[in-house]
C-alpha positions as CSV (number, residue, x, y, z in Angstrom):
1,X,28.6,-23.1,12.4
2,X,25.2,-21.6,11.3
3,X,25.4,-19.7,7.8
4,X,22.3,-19.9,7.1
5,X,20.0,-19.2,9.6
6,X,19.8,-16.9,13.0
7,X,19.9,-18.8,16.2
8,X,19.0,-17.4,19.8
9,X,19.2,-19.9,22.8
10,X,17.0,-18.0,25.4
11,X,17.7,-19.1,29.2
12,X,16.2,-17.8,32.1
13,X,17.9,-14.0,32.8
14,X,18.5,-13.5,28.8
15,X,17.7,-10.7,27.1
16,X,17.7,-9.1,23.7
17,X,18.8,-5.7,22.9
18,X,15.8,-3.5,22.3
19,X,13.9,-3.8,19.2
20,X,14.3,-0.9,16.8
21,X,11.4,0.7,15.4
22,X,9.6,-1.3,13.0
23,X,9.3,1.8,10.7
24,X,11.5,3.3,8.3
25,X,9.0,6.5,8.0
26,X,6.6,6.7,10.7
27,X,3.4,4.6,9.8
28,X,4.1,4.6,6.3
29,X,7.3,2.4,5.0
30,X,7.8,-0.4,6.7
31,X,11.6,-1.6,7.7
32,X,10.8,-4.8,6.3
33,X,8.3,-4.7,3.3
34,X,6.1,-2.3,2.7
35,X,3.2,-2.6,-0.8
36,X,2.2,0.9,-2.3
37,X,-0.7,0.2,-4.5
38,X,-3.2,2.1,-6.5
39,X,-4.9,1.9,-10.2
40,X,-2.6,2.7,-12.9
41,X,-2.9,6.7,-12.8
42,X,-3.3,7.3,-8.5
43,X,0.4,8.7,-8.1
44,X,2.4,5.3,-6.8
45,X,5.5,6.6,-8.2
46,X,5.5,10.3,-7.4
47,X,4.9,9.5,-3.9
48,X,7.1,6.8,-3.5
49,X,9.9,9.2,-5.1
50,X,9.0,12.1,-2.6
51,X,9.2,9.4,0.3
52,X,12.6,8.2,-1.5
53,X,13.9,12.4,-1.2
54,X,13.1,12.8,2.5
55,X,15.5,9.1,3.5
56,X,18.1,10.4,0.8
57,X,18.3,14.1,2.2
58,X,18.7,13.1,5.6
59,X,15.6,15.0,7.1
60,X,14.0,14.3,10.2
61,X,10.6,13.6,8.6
62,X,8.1,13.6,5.7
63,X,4.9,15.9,6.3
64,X,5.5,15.5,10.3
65,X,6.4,11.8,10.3
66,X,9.7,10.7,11.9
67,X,11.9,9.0,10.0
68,X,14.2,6.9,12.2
69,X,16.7,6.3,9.9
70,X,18.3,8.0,6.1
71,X,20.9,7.4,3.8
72,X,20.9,6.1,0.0
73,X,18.3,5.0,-1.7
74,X,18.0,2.8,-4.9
75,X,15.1,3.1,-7.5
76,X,14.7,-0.1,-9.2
77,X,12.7,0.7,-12.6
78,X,10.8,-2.1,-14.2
79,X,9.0,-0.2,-17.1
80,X,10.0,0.2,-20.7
81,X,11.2,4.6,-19.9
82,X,11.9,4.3,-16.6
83,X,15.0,6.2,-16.4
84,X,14.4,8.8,-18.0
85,X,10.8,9.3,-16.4
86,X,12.8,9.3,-12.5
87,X,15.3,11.5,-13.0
88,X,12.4,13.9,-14.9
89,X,10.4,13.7,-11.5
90,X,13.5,14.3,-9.5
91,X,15.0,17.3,-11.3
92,X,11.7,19.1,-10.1
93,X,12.6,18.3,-6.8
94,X,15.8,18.7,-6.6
95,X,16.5,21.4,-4.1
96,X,15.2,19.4,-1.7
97,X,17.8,16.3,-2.0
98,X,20.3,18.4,-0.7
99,X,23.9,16.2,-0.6
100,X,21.8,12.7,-0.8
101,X,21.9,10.3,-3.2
102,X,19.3,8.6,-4.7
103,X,20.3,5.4,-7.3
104,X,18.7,4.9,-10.2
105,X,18.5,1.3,-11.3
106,X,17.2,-0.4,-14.7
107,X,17.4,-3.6,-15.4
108,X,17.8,-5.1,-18.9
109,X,16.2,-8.3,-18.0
110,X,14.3,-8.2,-14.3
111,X,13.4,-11.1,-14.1
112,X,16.7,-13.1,-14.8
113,X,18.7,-14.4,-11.6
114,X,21.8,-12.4,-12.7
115,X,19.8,-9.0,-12.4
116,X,18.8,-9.5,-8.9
117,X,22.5,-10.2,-8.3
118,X,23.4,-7.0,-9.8
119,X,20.0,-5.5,-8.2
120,X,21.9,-6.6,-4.7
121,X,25.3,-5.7,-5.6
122,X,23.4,-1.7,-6.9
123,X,21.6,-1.1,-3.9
124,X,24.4,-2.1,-1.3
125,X,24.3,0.6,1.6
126,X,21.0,2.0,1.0
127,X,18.6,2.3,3.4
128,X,15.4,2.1,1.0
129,X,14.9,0.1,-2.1
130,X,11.9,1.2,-3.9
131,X,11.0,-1.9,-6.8
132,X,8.8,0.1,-9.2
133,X,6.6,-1.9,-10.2
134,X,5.9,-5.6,-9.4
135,X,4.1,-6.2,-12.5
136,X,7.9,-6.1,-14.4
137,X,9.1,-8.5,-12.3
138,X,7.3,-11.7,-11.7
139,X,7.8,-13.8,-14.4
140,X,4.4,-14.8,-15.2
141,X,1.3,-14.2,-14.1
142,X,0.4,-11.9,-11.0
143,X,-1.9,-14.5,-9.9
144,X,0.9,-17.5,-10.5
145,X,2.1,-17.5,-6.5
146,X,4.8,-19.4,-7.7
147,X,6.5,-16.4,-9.5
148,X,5.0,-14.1,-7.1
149,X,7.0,-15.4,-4.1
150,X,10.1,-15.6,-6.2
151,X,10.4,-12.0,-6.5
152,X,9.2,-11.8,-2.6
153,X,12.2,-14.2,-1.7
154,X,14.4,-12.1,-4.1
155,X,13.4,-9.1,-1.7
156,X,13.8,-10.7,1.3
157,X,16.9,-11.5,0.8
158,X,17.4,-7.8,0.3
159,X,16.4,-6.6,3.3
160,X,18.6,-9.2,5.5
161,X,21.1,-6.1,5.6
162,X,18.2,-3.9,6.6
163,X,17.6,-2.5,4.1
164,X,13.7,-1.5,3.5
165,X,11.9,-2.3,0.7
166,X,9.0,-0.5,-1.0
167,X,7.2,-2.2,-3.7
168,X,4.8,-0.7,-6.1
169,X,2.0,-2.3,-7.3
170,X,-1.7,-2.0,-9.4
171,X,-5.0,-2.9,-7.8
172,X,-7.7,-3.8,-10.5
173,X,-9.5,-1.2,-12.9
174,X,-12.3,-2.6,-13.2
175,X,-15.3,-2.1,-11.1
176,X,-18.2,-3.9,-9.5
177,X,-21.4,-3.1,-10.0
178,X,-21.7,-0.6,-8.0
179,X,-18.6,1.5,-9.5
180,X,-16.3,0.6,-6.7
181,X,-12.9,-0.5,-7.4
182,X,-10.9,-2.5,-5.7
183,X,-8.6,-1.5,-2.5
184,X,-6.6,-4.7,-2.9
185,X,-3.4,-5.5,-5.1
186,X,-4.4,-7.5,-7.8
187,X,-3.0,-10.7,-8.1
188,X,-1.6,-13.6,-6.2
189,X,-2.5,-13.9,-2.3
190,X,1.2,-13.9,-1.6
191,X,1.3,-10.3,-2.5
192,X,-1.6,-9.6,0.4
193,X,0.4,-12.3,2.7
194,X,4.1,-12.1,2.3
195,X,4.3,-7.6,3.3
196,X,4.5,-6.3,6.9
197,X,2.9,-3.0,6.0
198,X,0.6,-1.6,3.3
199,X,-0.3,2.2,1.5
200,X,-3.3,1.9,-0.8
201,X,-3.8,5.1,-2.8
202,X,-6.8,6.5,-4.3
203,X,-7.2,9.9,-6.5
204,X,-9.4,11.8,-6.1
205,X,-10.5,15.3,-7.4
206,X,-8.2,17.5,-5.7
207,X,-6.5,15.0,-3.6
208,X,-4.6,12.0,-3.1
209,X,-5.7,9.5,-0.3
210,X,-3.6,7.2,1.4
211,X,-4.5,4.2,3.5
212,X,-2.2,2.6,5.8
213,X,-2.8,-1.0,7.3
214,X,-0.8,-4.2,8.2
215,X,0.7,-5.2,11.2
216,X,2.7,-3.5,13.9
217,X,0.3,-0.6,14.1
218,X,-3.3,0.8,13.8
219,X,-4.7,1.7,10.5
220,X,-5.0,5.5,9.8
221,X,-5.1,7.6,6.6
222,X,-3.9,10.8,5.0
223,X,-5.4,13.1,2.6
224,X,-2.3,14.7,0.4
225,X,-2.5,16.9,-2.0
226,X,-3.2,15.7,-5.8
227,X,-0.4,14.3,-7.4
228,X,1.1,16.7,-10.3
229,X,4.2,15.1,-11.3
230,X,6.7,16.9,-8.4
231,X,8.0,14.4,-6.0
232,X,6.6,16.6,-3.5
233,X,3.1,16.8,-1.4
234,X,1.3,18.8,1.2
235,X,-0.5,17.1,4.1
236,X,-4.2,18.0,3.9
237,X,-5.6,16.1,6.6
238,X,-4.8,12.7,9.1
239,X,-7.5,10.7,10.3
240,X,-6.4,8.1,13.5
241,X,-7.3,4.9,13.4
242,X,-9.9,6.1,16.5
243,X,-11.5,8.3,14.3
244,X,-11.5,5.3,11.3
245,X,-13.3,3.0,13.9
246,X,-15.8,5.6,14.7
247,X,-16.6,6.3,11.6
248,X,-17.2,2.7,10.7
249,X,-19.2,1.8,13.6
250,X,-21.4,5.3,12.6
251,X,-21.5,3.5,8.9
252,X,-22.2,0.2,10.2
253,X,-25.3,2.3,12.2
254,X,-26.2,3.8,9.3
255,X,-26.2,0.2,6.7
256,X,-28.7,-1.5,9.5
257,X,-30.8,1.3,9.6
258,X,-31.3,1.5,6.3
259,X,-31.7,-2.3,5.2
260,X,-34.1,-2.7,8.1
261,X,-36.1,0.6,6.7
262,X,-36.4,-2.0,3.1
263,X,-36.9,-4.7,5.3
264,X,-40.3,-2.6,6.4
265,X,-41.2,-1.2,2.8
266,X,-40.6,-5.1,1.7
267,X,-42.8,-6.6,4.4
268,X,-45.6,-3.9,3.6
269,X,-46.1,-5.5,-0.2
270,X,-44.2,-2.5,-1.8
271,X,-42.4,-3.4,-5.1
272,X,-38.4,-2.7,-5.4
273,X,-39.3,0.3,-8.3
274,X,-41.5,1.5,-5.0
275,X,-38.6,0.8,-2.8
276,X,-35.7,2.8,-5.1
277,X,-38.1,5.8,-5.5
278,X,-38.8,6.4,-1.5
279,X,-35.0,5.7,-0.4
280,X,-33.3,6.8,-3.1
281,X,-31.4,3.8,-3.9
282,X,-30.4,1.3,-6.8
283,X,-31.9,-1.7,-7.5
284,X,-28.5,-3.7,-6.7
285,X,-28.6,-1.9,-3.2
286,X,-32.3,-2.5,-2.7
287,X,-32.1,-6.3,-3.7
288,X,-29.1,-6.7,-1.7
289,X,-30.7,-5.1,1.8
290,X,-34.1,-7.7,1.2
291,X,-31.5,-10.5,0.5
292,X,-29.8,-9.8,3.6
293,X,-32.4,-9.2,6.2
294,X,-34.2,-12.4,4.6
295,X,-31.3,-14.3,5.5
296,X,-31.1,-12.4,9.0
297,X,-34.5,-13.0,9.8
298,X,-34.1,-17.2,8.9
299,X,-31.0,-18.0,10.7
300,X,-33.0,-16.0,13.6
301,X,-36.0,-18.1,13.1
């Protein structure tokens, strides 16, 4: 009767079979949706194709986290080289694929309804479909959530099988005035929304740092070592999401501390050059504390 849609009539006694884990890899793909984003050079595709070796090999994990299930994976390229770029970063890896199989999929026209019929058809079986990157595939704008949740429902409809999907995508180059960059993806809020699970990467000198947030666990982050073009990394360092609160609150400490310190200097008639010189801040920072306790101090009032 129902084609469609999935129906569960729940009566007193009933009960579903247990839930399986809501991980692919252990706090780091999803088994629904996962985004993997970073700026342009962070490394989204050699570590996505290192995740893509440990499902396809069959291992029991990736740098000491479980993977609960492995089998084929399909590597959907979007940009103009792809092919020949993937199976360059997988040669160096090769030995450790072992007898798995990892797909290797271009489309000549993504964003055509044909090639995410073909896209289906390619990736039938696989446990892990890895869409590199979503910039190639929404047709328009990132920031159009029309053509954003097109490709999203595209996906979806992808991982009704159970399949998992990892999608790639860019977070904004340009910075505030501070210097910091963005940790979000850039574009629509569907792309924020839509995604059970999220990896945001940042480079580093000599490392690789991974964030992992969304729901169905705690946040917690990674330090790996800096991406080199080998689908292959070591684990440097894991921070829990205890430690990540800790630190926070301790930053958190540290931010009132010092805007009340401004506050003080403010209060006692001393000028912001004054102020930069004895903390050993910039002006944004300084004018940003005063503006804050200010506004503190009146709703207080």
């Amino acid at each position: 009767m129902y084609r469609h849609i999935e129906v569960f009539d729940f009566t007193k006694g009933a009960r579903l079979p247990k839930a399986p884990s809501p991980f692919l890899i252990d706090g780091l793909v999803h088994r629904s949706m996962t985004v993997m984003h970073g700026q342009t050079t962070a490394g989204k595709s050699t570590l996505a194709l290192s995740l893509a070796v440990a499902v396809a090999s069959g291992a029991k994990d990736w740098n000491g986290r479980p993977l609960t299930d492995t089998g084929p994976v399909a590597y959907i390229g979007g940009d103009p080289g792809a092919k020949y770029e993937t199976v360059e970063r997988l040669q160096r890896a090769e030995s450790d694929l072992g007898a798995g199989s990892i797909r290797v999929v271009i489309p000549e026209r993504p964003t055509r309804r044909e090639a995410w019929q073909e896209i289906g058809l390619a990736s039938d079986g696989c446990a892990l479909l890895i869409l590199d990157n979503l910039t190639q595939f929404v047709p328009g704008s990132l920031n159009d959530d029309g053509a954003v949740r097109a490709v999203f429902e595209e996906l979806t409809a992808l991982t009704a099988p159970g399949m998992a999907v990892l999608l790639l995508a860019h977070t904004s180059d340009k910075r505030g005035p501070n210097g910091e960059v963005s940790d979000k993806p850039a574009g629509s809020f569907s792309i924020r929304s839509i995604p059970r699970w999220f990896v945001a990467l940042e480079r580093r000198t000599g490392y690789l740092r991974a964030r992992m947030s969304g729901n169905d666990a705690l946040p917690w982050e990674v330090k790996l070592s800096e991406p080199n073009g080998v689908p292959r990394f070591d684990l440097l360092e894991t921070t829990s999401a205890e430690d990540i609160e800790k630190a926070a609150h301790q930053r958190s400490k540290e931010t009132k501390d010092r805007n009340a310190r401004i506050w003080e200097l403010h209060q006692a008639g001393k000028g912001v050059p004054e102020i930069m010189e004895e903390t050993g801040l910039g002006q944004s920072s300084v004018y940003r504390a005063i503006s804050i306790m200010r506004k503190a101090n009146e709703k207080a009032a």
